[in-house]
PAZAPA-4460 file (N, C-alpha, C; in steps of 0.05 Angstrom, whole numbers, plus 32768, in hexadecimal, padded with zeros to 4 digits):
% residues 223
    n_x    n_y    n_z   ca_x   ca_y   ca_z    c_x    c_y    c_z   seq   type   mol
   80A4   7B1A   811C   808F   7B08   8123   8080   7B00   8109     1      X     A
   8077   7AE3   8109   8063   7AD7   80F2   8046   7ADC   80F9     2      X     A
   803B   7AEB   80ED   8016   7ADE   80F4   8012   7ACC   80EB     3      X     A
   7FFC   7AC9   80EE   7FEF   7AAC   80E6   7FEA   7AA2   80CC     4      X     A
   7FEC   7AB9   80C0   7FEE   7AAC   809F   8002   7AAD   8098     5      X     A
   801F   7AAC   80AF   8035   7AA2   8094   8042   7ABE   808C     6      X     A
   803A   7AD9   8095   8043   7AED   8089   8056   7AF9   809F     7      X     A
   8064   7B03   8098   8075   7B1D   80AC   8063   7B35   80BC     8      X     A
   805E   7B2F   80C6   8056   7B49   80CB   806E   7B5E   80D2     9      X     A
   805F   7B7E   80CA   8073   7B94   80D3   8068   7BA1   80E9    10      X     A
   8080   7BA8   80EF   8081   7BB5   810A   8073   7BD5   80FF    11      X     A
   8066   7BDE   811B   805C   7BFA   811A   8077   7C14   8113    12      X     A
   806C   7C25   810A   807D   7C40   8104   807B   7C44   80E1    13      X     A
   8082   7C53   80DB   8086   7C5D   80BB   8088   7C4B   80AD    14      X     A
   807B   7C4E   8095   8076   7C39   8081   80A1   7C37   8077    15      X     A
   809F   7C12   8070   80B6   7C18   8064   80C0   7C24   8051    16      X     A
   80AB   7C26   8039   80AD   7C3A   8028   8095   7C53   8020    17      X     A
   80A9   7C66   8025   8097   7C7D   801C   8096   7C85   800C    18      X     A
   8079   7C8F   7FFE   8070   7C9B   7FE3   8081   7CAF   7FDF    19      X     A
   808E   7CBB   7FD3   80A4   7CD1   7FCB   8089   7CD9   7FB1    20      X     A
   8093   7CF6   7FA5   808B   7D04   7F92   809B   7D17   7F93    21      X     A
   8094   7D31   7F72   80A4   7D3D   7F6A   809B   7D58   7F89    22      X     A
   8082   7D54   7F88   806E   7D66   7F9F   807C   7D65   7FBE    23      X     A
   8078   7D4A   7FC8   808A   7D4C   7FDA   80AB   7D51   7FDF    24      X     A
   80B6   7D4E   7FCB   80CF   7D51   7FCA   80CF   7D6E   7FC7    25      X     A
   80C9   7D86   7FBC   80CB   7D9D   7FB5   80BB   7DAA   7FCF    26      X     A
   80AC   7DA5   7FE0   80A1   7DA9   7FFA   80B5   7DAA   800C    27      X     A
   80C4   7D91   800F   80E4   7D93   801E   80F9   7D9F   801B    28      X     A
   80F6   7D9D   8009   8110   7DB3   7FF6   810C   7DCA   7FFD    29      X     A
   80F8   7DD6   8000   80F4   7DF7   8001   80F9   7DFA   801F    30      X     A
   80E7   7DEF   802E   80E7   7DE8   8052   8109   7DE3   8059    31      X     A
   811A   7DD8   8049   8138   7DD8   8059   8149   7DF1   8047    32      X     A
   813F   7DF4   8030   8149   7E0E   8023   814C   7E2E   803E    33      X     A
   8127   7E2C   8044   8129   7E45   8054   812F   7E43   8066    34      X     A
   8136   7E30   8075   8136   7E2D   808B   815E   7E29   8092    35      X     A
   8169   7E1D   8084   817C   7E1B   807C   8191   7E2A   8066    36      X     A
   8185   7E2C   8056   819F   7E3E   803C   819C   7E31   8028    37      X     A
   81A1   7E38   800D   81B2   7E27   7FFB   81C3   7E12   8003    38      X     A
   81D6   7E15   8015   81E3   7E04   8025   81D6   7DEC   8030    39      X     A
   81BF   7DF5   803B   81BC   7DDF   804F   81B1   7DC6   803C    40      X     A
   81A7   7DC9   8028   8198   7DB4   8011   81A6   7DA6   7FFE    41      X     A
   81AE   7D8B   8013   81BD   7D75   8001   81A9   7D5E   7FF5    42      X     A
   81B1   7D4C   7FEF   819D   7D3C   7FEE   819D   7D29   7FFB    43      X     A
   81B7   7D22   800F   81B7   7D1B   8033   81A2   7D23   803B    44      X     A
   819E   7D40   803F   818F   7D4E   8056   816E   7D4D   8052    45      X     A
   816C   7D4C   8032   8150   7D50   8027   814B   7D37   8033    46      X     A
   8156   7D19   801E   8151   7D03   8029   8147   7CFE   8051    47      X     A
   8157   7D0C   805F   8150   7D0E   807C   8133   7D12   8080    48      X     A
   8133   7D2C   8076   811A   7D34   8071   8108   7D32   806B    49      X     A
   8107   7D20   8061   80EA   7D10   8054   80F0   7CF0   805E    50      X     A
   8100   7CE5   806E   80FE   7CD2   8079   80FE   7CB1   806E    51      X     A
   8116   7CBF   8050   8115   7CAC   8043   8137   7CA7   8040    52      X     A
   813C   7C93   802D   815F   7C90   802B   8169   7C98   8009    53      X     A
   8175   7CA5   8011   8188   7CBD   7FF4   817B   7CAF   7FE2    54      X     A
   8182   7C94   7FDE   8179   7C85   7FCC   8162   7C8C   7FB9    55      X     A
   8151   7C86   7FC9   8131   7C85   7FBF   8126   7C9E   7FAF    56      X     A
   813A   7CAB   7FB8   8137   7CD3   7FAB   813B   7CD6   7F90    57      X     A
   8159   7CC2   7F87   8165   7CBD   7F71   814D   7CBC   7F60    58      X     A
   8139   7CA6   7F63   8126   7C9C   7F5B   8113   7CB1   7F4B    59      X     A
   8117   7CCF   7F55   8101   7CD6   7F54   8117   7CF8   7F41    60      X     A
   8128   7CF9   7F51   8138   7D13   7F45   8160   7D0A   7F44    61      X     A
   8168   7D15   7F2C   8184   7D0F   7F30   819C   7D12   7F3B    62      X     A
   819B   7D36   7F43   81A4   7D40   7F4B   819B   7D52   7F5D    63      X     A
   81AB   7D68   7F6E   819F   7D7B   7F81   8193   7D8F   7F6A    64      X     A
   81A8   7D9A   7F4F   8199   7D9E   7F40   817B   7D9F   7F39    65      X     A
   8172   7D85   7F37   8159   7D85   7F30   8147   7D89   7F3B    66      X     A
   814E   7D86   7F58   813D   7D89   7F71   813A   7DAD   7F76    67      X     A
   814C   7DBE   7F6E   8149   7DDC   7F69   813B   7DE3   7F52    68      X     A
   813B   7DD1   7F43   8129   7DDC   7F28   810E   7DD9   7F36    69      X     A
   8101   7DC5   7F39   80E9   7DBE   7F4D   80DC   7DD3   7F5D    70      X     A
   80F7   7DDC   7F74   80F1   7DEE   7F86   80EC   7E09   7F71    71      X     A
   80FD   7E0A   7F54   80F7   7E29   7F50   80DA   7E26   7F40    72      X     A
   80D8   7E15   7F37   80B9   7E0F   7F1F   80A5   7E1B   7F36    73      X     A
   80A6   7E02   7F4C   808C   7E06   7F66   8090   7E29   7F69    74      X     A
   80A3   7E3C   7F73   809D   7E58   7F77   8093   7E62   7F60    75      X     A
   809D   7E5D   7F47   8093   7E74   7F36   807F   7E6E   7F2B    76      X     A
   8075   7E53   7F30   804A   7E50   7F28   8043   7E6B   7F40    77      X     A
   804C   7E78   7F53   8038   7E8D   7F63   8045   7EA3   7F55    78      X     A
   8055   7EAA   7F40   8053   7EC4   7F2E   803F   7EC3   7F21    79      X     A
   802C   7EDA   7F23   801E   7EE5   7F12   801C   7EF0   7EF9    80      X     A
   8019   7EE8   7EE3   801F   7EF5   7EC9   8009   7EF9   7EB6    81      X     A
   7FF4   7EEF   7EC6   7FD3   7EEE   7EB5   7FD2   7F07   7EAB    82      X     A
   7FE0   7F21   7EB9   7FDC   7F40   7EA8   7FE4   7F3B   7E91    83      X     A
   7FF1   7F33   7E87   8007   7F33   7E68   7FF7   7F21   7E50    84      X     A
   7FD8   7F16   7E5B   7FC5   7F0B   7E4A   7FB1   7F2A   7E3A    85      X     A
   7FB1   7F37   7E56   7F96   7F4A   7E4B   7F9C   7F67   7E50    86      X     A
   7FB0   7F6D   7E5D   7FB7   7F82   7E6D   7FC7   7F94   7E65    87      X     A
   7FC7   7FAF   7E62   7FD8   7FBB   7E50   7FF5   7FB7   7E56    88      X     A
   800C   7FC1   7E48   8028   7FB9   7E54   8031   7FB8   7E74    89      X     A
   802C   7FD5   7E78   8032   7FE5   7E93   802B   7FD9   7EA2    90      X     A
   800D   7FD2   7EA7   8000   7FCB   7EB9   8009   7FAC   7EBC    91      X     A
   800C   7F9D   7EA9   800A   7F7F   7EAE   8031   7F7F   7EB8    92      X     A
   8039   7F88   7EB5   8055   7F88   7EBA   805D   7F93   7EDD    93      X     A
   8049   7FA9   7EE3   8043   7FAF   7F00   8037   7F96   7F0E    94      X     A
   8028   7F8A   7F07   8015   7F74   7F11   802C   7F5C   7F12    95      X     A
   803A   7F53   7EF9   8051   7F46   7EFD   8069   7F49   7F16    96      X     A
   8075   7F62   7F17   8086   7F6E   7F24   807C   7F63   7F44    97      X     A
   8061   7F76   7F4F   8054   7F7A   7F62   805F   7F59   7F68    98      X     A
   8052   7F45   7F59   8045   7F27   7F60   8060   7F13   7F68    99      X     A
   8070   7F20   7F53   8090   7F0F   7F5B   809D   7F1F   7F6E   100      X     A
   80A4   7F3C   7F72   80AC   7F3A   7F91   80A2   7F2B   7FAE   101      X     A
   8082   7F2C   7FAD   8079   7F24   7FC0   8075   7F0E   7FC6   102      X     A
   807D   7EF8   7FAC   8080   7EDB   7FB6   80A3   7EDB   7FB8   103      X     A
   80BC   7EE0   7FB9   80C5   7EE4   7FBD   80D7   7EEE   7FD2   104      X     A
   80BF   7F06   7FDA   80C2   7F0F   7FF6   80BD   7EF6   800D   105      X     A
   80AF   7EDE   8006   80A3   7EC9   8015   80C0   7EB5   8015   106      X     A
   80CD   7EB6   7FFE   80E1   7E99   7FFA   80FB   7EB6   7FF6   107      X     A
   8105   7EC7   8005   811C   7ED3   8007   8137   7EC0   7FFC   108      X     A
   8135   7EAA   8010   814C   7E9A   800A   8154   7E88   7FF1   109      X     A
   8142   7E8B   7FE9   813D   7E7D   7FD2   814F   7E90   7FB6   110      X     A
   814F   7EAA   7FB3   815B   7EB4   7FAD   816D   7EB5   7F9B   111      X     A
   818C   7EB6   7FB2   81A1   7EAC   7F9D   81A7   7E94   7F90   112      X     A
   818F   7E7D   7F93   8195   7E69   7F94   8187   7E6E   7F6C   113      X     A
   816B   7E77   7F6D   8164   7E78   7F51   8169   7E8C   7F41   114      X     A
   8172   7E9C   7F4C   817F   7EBA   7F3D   818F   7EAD   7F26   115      X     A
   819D   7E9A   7F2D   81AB   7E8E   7F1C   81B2   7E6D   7F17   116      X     A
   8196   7E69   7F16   8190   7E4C   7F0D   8181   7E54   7EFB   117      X     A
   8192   7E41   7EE0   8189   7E38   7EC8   8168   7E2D   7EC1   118      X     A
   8161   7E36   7EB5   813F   7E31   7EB1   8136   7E22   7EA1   119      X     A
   814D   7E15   7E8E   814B   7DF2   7E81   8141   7DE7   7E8B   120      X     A
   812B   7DD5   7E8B   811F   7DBC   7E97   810F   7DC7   7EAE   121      X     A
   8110   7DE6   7EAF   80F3   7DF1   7EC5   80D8   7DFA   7EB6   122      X     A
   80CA   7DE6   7EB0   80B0   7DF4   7E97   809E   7E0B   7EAA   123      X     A
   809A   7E08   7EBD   8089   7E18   7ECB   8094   7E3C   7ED6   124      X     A
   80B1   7E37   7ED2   80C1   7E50   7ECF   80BC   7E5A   7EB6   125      X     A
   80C3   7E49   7E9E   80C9   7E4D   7E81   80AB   7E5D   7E7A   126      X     A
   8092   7E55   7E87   8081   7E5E   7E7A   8073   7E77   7E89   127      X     A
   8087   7E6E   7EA5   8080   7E9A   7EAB   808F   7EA9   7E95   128      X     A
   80A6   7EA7   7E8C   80B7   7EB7   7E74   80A5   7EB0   7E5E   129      X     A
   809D   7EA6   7E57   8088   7EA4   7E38   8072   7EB4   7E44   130      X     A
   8064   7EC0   7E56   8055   7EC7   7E5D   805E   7EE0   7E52   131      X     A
   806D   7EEF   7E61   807D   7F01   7E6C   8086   7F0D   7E46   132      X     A
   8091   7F01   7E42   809E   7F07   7E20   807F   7F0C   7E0E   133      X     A
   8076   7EF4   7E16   8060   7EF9   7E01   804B   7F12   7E0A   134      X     A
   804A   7F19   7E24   803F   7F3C   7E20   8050   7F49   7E16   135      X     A
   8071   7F47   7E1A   808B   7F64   7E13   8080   7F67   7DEE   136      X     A
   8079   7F47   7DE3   807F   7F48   7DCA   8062   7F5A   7DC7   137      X     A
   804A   7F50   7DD0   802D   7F5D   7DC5   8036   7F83   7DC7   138      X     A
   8048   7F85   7DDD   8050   7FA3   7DDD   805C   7FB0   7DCC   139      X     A
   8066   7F9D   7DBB   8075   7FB2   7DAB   8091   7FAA   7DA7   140      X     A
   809E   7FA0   7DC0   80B9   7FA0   7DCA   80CC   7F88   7DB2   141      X     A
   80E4   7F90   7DB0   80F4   7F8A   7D9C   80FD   7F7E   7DA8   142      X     A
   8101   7F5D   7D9B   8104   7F45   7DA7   811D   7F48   7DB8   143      X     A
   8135   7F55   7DA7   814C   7F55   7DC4   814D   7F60   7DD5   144      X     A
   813F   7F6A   7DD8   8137   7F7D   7DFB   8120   7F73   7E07   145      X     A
   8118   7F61   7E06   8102   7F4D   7E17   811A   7F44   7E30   146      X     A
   8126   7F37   7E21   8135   7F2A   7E41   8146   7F3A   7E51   147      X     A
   8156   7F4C   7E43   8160   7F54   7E52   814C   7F6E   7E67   148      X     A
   813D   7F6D   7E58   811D   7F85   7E69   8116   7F76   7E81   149      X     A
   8119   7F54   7E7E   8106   7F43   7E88   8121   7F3F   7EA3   150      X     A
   8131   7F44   7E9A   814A   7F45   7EB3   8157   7F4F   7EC2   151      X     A
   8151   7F73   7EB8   8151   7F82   7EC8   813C   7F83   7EE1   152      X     A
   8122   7F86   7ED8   810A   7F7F   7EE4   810C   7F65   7EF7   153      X     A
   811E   7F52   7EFE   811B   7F38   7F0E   813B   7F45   7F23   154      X     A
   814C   7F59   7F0F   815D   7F63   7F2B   8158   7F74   7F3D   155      X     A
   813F   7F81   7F32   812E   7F9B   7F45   8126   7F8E   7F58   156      X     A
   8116   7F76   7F51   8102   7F68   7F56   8111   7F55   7F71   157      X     A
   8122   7F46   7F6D   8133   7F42   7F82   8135   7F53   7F98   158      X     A
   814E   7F5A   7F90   8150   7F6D   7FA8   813A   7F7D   7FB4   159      X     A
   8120   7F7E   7FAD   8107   7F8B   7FBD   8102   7F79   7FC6   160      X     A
   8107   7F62   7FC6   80F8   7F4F   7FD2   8107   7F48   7FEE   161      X     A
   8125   7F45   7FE3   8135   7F4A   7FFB   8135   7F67   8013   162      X     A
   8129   7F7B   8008   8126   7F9E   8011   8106   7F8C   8023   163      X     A
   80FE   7F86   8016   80DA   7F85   801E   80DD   7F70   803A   164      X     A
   80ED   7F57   8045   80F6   7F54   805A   8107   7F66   806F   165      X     A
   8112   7F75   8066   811E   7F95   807E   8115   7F99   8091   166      X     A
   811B   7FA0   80A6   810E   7FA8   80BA   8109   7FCE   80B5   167      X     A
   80ED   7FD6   80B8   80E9   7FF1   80B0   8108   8008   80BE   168      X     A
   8115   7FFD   80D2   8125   8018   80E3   8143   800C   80D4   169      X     A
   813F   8005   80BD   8167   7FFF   80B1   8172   8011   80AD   170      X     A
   8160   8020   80A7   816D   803D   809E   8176   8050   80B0   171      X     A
   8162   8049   80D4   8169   805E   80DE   8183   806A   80F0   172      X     A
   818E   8081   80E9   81AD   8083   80EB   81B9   8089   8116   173      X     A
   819B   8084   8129   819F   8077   8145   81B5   8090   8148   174      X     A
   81C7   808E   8157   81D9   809E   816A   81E8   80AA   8158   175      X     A
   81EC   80A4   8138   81F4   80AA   812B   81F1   80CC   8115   176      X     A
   81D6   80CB   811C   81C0   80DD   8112   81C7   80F3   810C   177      X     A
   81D8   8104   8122   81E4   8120   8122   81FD   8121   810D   178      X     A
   8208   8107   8106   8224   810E   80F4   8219   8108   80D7   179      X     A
   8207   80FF   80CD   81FF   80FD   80B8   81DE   80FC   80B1   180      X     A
   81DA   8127   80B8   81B7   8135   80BA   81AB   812A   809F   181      X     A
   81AB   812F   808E   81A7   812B   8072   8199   8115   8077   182      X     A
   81A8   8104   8078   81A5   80E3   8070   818A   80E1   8084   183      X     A
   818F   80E4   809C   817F   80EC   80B1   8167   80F2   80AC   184      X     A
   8165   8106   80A2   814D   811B   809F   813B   810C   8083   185      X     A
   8146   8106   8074   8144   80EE   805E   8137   80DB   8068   186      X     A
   8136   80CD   8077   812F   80B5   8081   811A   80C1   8094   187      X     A
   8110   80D6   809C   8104   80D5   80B2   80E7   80DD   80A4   188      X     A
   80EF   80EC   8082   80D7   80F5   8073   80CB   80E6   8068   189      X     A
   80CC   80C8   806E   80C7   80BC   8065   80A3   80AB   8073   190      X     A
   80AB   80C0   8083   808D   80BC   8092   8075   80C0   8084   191      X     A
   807A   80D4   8072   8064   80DD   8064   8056   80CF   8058   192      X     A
   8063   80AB   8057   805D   809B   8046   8054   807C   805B   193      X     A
   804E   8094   8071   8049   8084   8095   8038   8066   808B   194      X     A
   8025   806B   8079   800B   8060   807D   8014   804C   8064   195      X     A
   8031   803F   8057   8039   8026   8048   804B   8026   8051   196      X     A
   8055   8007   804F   806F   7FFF   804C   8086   800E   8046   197      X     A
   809A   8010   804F   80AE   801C   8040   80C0   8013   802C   198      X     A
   80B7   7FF4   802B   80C6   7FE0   8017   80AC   7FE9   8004   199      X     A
   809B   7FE9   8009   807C   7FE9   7FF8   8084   8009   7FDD   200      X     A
   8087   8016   7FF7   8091   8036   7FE2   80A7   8034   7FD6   201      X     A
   80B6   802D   7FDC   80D8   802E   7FD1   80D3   801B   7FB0   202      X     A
   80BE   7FF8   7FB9   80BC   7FF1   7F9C   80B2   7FFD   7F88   203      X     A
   8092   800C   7F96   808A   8015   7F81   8093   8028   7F76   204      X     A
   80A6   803E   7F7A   80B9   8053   7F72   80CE   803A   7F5E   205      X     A
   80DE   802F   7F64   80ED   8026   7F57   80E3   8010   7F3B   206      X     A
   80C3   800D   7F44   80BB   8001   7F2F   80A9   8011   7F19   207      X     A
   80A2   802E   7F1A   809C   803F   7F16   80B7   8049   7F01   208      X     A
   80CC   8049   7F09   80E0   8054   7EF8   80E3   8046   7EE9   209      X     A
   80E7   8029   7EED   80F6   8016   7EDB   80DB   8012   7EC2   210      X     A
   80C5   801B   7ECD   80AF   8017   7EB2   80B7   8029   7E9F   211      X     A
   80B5   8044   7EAC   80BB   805F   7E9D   80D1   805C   7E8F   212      X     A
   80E7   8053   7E99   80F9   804B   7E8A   8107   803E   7E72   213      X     A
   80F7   801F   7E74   80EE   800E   7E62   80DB   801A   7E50   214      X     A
   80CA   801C   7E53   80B5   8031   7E42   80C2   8045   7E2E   215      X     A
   80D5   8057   7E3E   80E0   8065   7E30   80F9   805D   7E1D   216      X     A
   8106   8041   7E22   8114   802C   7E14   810A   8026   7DF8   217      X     A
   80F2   8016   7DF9   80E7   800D   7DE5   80DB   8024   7DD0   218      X     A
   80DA   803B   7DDC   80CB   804F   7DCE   80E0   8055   7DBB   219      X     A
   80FD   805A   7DBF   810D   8065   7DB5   811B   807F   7DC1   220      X     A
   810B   808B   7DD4   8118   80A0   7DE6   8134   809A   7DEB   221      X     A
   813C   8084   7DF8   8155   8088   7E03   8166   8073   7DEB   222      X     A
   8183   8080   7DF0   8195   8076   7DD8   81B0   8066   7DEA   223      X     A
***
């Protein structure tokens, strides 16, 4: 239809073109990630998803690639690394640890997807690791054992995060109980620890060693 001045008018419903950003695009991305897999995040499906055509995405990112760099930058602005400004080693490295399982524990699926995605062209990743190095270095620590310190610590750190979704009874050995007491009796003393998490205890034990350990790395103790 013409109005009266000669113009087109449009019909009601969604603008024909929608504002895209790097914000909204990385909002979608995460929402079909968890909800879906690694798998499910084409840039078909994203495009669906935001209600626009593949096209217009191009515009903004090149590949699915880039659209995972996005999604990993956006999670790791909620790691915490402000300890590694003021904070002695231990402690700011606990505060680290603590801060990346538990945003992690939130984006599970996300996972294998950044475990091993490249961190070229992610500044907001790059500068949790400059964080991160630049306390190892104020410590003391000898530059080639920063990363690989910094990598053990993100495989602990994983997999707690994946442990920290568990349901508390995985362990428990059900009808099974009488053929394997030990294990059994193991799992049941675990009560003592009634009043936390059992993902909660199990990290801080395992993150407890891996300090002691490291600690004892850089010192020279172990050969």
């Amino acid at each position: 239809m013409v109005s009266a001045t000669g113009s087109a008018r449009r019909s009601a419903g969604r603008p024909l073109n929608r504002v895209l950003s790097q914000e909204t695009i990385t909002r979608a991305a995460l929402t079909l990630i968890e909800s879906r897999g690694y798998e499910g995040l084409t840039m078909s499906s994203l495009a669906r998803a935001l209600k626009v055509a593949p096209s217009s995405l191009y515009n903004h990112v090149e590949s699915k690639g880039d659209v995972l760099i996005l999604v990993q930058d956006h999670v790791m602005t909620q790691v915490d690394v402000s300890g590694f400004e003021s904070e002695p080693w231990e402690h700011a490295v606990r505060l680290f640890a603590w801060s990346y399982r538990d945003v992690f524990t939130r984006h599970t699926p996300l996972i294998p997807v950044i475990a091993v995605l490249p961190v070229s062209g992610a500044p907001q990743t790059l500068a949790v690791y400059e964080a991160v190095t630049r306390g190892f270095q104020k410590a003391g620590w000898p530059e080639p054992l920063i990363v690989p310190a910094i990598i053990a610590l993100e495989s602990f750190i994983f997999g707690s995060a994946f442990d920290a979704t568990a349901p508390e009874s995985i362990f428990e050995s059900g009808q099974l109980a009488g053929q394997y007491p030990q294990f059994t009796a193991a799992v049941a003393a675990r009560k003592d620890h009634a009043d936390q998490r059992q993902a909660d205890v199990a990290f801080g034990l395992g993150l407890d060693a891996l300090i002691l350990g490291l600690r004892a790395r850089v010192a020279g103790d172990l050969r």
